[in-house]
VOGU-175417 format. One record per residue (C-alpha): y, x, z; chain. Coordinates in Angstrom, 3 decimals. Example, Ala and Ser with C-alpha at 12.3 -4.5 7.8 and 13.67 -1.06 7.14 Angstrom:
% residues 2
      north       east         up   chain
     -4.500     12.300      7.800       A
     -1.060     13.670      7.140       A
//
This chain:
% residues 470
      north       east         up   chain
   -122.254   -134.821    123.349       A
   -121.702   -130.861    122.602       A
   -120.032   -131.522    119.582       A
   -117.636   -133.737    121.430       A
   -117.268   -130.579    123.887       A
   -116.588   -128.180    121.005       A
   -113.509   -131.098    119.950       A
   -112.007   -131.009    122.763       A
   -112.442   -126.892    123.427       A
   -110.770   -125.961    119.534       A
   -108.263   -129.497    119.683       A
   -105.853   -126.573    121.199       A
   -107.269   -123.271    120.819       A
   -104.531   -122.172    117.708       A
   -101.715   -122.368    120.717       A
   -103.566   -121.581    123.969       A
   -106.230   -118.597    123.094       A
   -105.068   -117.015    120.226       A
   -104.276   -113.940    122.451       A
   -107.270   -114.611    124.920       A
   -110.165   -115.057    122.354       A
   -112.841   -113.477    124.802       A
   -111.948   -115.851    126.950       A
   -112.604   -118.801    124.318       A
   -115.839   -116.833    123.229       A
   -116.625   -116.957    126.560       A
   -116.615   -120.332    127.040       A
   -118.865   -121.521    123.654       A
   -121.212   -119.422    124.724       A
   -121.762   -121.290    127.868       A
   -121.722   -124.607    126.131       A
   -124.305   -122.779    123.665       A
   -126.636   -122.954    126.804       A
   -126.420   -126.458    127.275       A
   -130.146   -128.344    127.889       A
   -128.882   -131.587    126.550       A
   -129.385   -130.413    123.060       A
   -131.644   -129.170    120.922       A
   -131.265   -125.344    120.213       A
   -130.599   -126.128    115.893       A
   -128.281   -129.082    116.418       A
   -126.196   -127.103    119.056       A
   -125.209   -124.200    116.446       A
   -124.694   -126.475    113.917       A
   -122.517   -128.181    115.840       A
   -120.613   -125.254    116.599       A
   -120.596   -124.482    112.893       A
   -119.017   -127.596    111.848       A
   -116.305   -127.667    114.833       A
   -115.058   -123.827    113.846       A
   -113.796   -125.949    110.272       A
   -111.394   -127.660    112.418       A
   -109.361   -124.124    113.688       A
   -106.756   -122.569    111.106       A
   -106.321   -119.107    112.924       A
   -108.541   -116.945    110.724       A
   -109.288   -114.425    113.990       A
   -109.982   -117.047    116.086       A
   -112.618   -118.185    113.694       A
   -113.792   -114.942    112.831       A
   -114.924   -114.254    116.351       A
   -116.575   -117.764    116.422       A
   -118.633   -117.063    113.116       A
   -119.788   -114.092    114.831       A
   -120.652   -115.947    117.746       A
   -122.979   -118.291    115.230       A
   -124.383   -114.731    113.843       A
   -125.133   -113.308    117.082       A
   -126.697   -116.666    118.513       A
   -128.817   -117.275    115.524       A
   -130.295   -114.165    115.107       A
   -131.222   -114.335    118.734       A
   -133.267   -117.698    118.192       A
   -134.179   -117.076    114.726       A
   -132.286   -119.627    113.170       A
   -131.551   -117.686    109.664       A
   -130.296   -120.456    107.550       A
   -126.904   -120.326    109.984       A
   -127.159   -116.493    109.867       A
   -126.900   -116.840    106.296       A
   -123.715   -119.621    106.832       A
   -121.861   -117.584    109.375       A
   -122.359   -114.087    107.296       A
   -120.692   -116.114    104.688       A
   -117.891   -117.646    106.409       A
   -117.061   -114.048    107.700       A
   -116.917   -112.610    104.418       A
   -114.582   -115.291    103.093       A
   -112.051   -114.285    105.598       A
   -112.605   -110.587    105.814       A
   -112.050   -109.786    102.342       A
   -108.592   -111.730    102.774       A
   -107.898   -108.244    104.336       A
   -106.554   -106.562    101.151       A
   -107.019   -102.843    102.925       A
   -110.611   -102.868    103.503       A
   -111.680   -104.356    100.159       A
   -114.263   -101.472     99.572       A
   -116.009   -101.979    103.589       A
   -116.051   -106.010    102.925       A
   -117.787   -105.526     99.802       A
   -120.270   -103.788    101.483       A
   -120.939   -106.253    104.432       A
   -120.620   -109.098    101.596       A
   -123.222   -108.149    100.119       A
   -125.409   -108.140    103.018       A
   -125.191   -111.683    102.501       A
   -127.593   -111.777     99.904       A
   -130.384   -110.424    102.359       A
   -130.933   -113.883    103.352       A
   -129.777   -115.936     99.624       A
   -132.583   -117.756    100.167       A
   -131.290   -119.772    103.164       A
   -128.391   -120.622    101.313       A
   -127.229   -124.292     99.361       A
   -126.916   -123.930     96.008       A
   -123.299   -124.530     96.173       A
   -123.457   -121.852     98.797       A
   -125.130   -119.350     96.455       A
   -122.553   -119.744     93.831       A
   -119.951   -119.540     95.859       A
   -121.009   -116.478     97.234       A
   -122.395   -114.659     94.181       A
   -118.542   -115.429     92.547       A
   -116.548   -114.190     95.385       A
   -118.554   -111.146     95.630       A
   -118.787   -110.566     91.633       A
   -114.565   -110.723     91.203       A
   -114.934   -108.433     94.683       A
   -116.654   -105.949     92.673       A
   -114.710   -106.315     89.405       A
   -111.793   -105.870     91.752       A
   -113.421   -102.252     91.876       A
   -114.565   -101.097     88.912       A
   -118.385   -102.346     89.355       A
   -118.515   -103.856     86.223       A
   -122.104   -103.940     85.765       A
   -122.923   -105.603     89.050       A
   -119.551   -107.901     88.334       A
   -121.956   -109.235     85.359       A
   -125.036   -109.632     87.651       A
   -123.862   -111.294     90.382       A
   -121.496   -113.268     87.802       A
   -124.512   -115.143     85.753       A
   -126.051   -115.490     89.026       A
   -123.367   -117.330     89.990       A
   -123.303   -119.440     86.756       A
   -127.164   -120.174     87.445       A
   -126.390   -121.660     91.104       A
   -124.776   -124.824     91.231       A
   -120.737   -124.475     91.127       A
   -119.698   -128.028     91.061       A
   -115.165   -126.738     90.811       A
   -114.580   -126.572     87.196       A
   -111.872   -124.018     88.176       A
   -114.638   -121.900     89.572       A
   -116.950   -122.650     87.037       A
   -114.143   -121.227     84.761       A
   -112.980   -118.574     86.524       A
   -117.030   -117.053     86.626       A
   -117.395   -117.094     82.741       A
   -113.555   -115.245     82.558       A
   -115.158   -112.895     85.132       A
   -118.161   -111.854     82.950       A
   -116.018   -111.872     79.923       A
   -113.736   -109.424     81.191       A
   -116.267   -107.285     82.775       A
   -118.347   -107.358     79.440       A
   -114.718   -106.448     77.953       A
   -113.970   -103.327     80.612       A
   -117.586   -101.771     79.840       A
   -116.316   -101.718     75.965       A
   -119.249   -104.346     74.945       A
   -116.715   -106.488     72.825       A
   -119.126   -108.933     71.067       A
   -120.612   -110.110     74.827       A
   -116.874   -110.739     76.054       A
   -115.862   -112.567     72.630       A
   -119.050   -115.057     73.116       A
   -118.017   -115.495     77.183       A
   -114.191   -115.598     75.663       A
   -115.625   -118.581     73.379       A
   -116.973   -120.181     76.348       A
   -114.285   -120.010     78.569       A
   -111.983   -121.642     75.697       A
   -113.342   -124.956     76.262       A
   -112.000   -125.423     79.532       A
   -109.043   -127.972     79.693       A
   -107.385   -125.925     82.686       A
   -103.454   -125.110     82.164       A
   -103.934   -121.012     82.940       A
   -106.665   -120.701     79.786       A
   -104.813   -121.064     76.883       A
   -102.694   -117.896     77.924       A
   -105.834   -115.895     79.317       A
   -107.380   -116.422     75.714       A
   -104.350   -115.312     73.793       A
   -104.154   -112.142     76.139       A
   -107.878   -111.470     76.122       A
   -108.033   -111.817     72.359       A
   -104.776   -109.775     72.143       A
   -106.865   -106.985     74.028       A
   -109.763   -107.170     72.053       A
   -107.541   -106.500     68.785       A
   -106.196   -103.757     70.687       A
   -109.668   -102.369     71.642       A
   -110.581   -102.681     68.219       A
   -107.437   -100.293     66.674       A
   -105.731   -103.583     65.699       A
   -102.750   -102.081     67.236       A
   -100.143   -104.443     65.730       A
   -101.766   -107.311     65.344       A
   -102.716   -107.059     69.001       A
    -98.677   -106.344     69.797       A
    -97.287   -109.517     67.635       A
    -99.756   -112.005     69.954       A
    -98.587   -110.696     72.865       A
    -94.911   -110.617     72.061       A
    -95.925   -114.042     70.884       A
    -97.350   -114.861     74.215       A
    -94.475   -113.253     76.446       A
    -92.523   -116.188     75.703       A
    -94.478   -118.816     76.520       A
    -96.884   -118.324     79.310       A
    -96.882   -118.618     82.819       A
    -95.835   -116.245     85.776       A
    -99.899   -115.708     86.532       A
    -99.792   -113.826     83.292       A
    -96.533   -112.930     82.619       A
    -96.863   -109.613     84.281       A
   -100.718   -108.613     82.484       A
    -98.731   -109.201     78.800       A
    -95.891   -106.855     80.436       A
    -98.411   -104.509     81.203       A
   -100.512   -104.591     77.765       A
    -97.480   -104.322     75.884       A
    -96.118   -101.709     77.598       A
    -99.374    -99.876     77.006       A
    -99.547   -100.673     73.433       A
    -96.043    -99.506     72.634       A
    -96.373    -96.387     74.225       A
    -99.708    -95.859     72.034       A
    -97.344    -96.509     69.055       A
    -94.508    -94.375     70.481       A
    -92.146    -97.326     70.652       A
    -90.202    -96.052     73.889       A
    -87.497    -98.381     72.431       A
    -89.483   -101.714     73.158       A
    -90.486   -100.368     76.610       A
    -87.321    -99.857     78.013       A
    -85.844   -103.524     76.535       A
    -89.142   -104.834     78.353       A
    -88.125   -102.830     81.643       A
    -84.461   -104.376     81.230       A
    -85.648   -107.725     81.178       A
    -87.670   -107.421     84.710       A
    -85.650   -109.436     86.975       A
    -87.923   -112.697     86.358       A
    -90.939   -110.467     86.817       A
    -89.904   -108.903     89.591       A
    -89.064   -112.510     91.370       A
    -92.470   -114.085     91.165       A
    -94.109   -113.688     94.036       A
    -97.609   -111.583     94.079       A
   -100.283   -112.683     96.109       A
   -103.637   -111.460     95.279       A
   -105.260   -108.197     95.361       A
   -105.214   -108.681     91.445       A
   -101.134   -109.419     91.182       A
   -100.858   -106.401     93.990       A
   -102.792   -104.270     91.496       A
   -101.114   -105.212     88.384       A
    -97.597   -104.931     90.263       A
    -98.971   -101.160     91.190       A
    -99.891   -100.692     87.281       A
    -96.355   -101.801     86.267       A
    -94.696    -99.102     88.423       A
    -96.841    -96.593     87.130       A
    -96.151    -97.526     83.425       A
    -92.492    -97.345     84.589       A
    -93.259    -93.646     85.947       A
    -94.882    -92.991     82.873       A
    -91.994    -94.221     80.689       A
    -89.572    -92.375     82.979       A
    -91.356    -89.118     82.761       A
    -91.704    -89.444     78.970       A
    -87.446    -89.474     78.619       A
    -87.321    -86.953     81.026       A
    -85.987    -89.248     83.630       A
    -87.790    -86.932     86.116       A
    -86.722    -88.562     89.302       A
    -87.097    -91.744     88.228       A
    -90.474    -90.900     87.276       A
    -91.887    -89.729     90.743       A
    -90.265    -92.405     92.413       A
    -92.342    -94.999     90.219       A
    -95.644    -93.095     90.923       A
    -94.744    -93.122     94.434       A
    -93.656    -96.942     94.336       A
    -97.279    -97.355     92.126       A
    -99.325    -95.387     95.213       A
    -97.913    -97.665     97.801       A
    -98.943   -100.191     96.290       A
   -102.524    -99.285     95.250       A
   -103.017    -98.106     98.933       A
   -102.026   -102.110     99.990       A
   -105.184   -103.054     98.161       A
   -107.397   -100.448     99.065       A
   -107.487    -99.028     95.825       A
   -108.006    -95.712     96.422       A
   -109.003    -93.904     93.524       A
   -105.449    -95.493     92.025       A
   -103.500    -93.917     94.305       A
   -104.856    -90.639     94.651       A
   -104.208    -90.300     90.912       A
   -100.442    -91.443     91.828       A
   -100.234    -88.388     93.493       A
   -102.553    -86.081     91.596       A
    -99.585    -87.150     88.621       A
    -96.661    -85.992     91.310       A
    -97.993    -82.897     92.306       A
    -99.716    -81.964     89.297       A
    -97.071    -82.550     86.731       A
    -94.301    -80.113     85.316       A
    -91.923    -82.514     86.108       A
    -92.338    -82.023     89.872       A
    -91.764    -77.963     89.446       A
    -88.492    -79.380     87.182       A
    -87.302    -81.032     90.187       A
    -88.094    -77.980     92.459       A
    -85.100    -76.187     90.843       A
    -82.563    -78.755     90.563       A
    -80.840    -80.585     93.857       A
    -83.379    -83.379     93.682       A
    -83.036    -86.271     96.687       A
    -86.462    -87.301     95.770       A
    -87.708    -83.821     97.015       A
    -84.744    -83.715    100.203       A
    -86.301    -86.845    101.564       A
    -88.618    -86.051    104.036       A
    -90.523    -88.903    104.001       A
    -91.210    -88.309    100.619       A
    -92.171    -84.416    100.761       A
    -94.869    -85.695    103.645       A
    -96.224    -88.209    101.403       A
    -96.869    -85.660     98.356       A
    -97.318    -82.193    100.317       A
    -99.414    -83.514    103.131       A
   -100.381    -79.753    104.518       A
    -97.392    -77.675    103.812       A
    -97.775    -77.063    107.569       A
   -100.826    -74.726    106.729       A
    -99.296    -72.124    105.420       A
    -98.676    -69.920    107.928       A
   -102.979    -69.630    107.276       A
   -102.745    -68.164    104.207       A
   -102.793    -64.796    105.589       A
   -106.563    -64.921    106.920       A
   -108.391    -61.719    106.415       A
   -111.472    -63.264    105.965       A
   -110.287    -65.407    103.391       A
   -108.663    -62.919    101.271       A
   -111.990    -61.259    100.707       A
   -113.375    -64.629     98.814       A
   -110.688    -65.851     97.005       A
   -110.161    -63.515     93.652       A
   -113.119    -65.660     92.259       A
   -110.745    -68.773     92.639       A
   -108.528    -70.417     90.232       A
   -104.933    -71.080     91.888       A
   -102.740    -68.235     94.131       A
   -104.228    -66.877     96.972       A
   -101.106    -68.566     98.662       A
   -101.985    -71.808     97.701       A
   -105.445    -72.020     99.352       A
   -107.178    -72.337    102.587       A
   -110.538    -71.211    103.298       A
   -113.312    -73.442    105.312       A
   -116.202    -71.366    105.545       A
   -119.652    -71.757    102.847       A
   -117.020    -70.061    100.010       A
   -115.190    -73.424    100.284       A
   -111.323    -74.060     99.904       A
   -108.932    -75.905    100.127       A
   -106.215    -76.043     97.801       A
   -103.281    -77.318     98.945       A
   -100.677    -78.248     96.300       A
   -103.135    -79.740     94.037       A
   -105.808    -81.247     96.594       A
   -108.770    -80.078     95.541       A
   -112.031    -78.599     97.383       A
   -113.352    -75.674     95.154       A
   -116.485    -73.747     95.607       A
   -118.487    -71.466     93.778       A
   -119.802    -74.425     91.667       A
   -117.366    -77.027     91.429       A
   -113.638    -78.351     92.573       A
   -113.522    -82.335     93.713       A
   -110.355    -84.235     93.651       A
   -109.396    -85.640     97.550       A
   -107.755    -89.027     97.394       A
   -104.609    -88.953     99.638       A
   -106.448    -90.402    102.949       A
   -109.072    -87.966    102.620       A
   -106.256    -85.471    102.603       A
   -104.171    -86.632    105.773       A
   -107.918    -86.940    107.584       A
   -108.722    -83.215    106.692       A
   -104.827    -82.433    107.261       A
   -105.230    -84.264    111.217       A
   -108.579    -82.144    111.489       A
   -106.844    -78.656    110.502       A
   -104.165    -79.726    113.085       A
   -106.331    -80.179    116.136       A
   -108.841    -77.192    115.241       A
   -111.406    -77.605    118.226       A
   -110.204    -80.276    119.779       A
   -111.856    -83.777    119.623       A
   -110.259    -86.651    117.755       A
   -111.240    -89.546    118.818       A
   -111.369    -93.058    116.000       A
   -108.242    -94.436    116.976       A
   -106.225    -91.868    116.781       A
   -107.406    -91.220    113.238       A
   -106.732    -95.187    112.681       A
   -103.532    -94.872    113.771       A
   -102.169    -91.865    111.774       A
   -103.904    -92.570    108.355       A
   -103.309    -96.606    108.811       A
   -100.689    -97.343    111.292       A
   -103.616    -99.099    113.182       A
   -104.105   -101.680    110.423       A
   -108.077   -100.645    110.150       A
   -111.170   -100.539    112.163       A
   -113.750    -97.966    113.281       A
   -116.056    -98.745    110.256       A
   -113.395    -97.944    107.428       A
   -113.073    -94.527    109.507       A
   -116.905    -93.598    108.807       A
   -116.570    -94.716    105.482       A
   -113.395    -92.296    105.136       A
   -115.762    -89.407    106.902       A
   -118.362    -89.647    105.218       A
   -116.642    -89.735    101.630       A
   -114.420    -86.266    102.864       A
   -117.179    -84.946    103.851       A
   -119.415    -85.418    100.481       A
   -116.145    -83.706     98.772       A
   -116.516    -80.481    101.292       A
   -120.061    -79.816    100.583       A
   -121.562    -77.338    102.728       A
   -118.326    -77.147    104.041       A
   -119.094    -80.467    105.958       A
   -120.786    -78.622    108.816       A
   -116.912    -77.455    109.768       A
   -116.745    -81.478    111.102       A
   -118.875    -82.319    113.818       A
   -119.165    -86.056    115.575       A
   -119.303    -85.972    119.536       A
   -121.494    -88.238    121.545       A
   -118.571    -89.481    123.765       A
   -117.321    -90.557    120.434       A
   -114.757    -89.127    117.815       A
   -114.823    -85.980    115.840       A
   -114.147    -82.202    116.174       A
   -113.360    -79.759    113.218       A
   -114.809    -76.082    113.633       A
   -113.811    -73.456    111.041       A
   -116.924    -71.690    109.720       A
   -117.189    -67.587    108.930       A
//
């Protein structure tokens, strides 16, 4: 029997082919061709067996196997499966969350094919995927989708109705979340008492209820558990610095060590740990604690960039370099500023200046908020200005997030030569990405330059070459 093949093939493919998978590949693919069997049962076969492996890569490459094979005999219900199965283990990769997304929801192309249990399964992974960033509305969708399909895990089942509750919540429509609050509530699981008191604690909050909001979470720090521990750090912090009560933040900072020793999985708990260090910075900034300040946005960045949350992290650095603070530190014999690994990290294209001095871009630039010193012309009446990171044209500026910045900054530094993908993987993610997150970075830099885009060209032969325009 095949399946009985496939047994024996995965009994020891964790220890023998975890650094050989084409050669493992290679082999299902000839047992895919076998005549005993008919062309359904042998995929599904295959399907079931890949359950057995633990290595996530090793099973990745299978699943696409099961894609690839499918499609090629039109078997779509186990295009559907295997689409799935990839999805559940890519968007375990908490730096591409915004690419998985994209191919999760290519899923849905082929729903139909799907279980029931299937469909909800899918439509709640991808609806806390798109919470995770910012979609709220589609969060909502692909939430009560979820709740239409079968979900048979209470846990689940719970965890959906939170979902739409707190994306009803984020898009300021506080009646909806209050009647998806009330329906969470009934669950018996131990997490929902303390989600309730903290979701009820932010509606109070949302509503100008400052203090009644701040004596339910105080009430609520001392009892709940470490999964929310850190969210009621957060709120409070929040709420007290809407009430001016720098006093209660920095007792709350003092009393961190049992925060700061629970461990933090999840792209969530990544996120929320980023939040706290940028209330800290905040805080910091606020007493005039300037260094302490920048280091805490920095801290914040890093860990925004972890999970892929871009838009976070740019404004990490938007706060560092746009900030008095930073031209405080300037003066004063600042470490933060000494350490080069630092200045890198928040002046990303100091090394341009010597290019201020272009002729041709004197001529544009007295139509141009900022010093002439601080910008750097790119052809179409385009700049780029460096301190602040901004593209600015005759119409409009755009904010760059910090990647788009170091790919424009390895662009400027290889003027006419060709970059190829993996160099560009390697400098912006210390080769902890693929080609497609790459295009996705390219094509979001160059949106932000305009008609400045032309100045990047793509090469046949692969890679990319930056041309300044006149």
């Amino acid at each position: 029997m095949v399946e009985q093949k496939y047994d024996t093939i995965f009994s020891n493919s964790d220890e023998l082919v975890k650094n050989d998978i084409p050669k493992l590949i290679k082999i299902v693919r000839k047992t895919l061709q076998s005549p005993e069997e008919e062309i359904t049962d042998l995929i599904k076969n295959l399907y079931n067996s890949i359950a057995t492996i633990k290595e996530p890569s090793i099973k990745f490459a299978l699943y696409q196997v099961v894609t690839d094979f499918s499609r090629a005999h039109g078997i779509i219900p186990y295009i559907a499966k295997g689409l799935l199965q990839k999805y559940l283990i890519e968007r375990d990769d908490f730096t591409k969350f915004h690419s998985t997304y994209a191919s999760g929801k290519g899923i849905l192309f082929f729903e139909d094919f799907l279980t029931s249990e299937e469909k909800g399964l899918v439509y709640y992974k991808l609806g806390v995927h798109a919470y995770y960033l910012c979609l709220f509305e589609e969060s909502i969708k692909l939430g009560q989708k979820a709740l239409d399909a079968t979900i048979t895990e209470a846990r689940i089942q719970a965890n959906t109705i939170y979902l739409v509750c707190n994306s009803y919540y984020q898009l300021g429509d506080y009646e909806q979340a209050a009647e998806y609050l009330a329906q969470y509530r009934a669950f018996s699981l131990p997490e929902v008492k303390d989600n309730v008191n903290l979701t009820e604690a932010m509606l109070h909050s949302a509503n100008g209820n400052y203090q009644i909001a701040i004596s339910m979470l105080q009430k609520n720090l001392q009892q709940c558990g470490d999964y929310t521990l850190l969210h009621v750090v957060n709120r409070l912090i929040t709420l007290y610095s809407q009430t001016e009560n720098l006093s209660a933040i920095e007792e709350l900072i003092q009393k961190e060590e049992k925060l700061l020793s629970i461990p933090y999985d999840t792209p969530f708990e990544k996120a929320r740990l980023a939040l706290y260090s940028r209330l800290k910075g905040d805080y910091y900034i606020h007493t005039e604690k300037i260094e302490d300040g920048m280091k805490y946005y920095l801290e914040a960045a890093t860990g925004y960039a972890k999970v892929d949350l871009i838009e976070k992290e740019s404004e990490c650095f938007r706060l560092i370099r746009g900030t008095e603070a930073i031209c405080k530190l300037r003066g004063q014999n600042s470490t933060f500023l000494k350490d080069s690994y630092t200045l890198n990290l928040i002046s990303p294209l100091t090394n341009y200046t010597s290019t201020y001095d272009n002729s041709n871009q004197h001529q544009h630039q007295h139509h141009l908020k900022g010093d002439s010193k601080d910008l750097i012309y790119l052809g179409h009446n385009t700049y780029l200005h460096l301190h602040e990171l901004y593209i600015q044209d005759e119409h409009s500026t755009r904010n760059l997030s910090n990647r788009e910045c170091e790919l424009l900054n390895l662009l400027l530094e290889n003027e006419g030569k060709i970059i190829q993908k993996t160099q560009i993987i390697s400098s912006i993610w210390n080769d902890a990405a693929d080609e497609g997150s790459v295009s996705v970075l390219m094509t979001r830099l160059r949106k932000k330059l305009g008609k400045a885009s032309k100045t990047i060209q793509g090469r046949k032969q692969g890679g990319y070459i930056f041309k300044k325009l006149s």
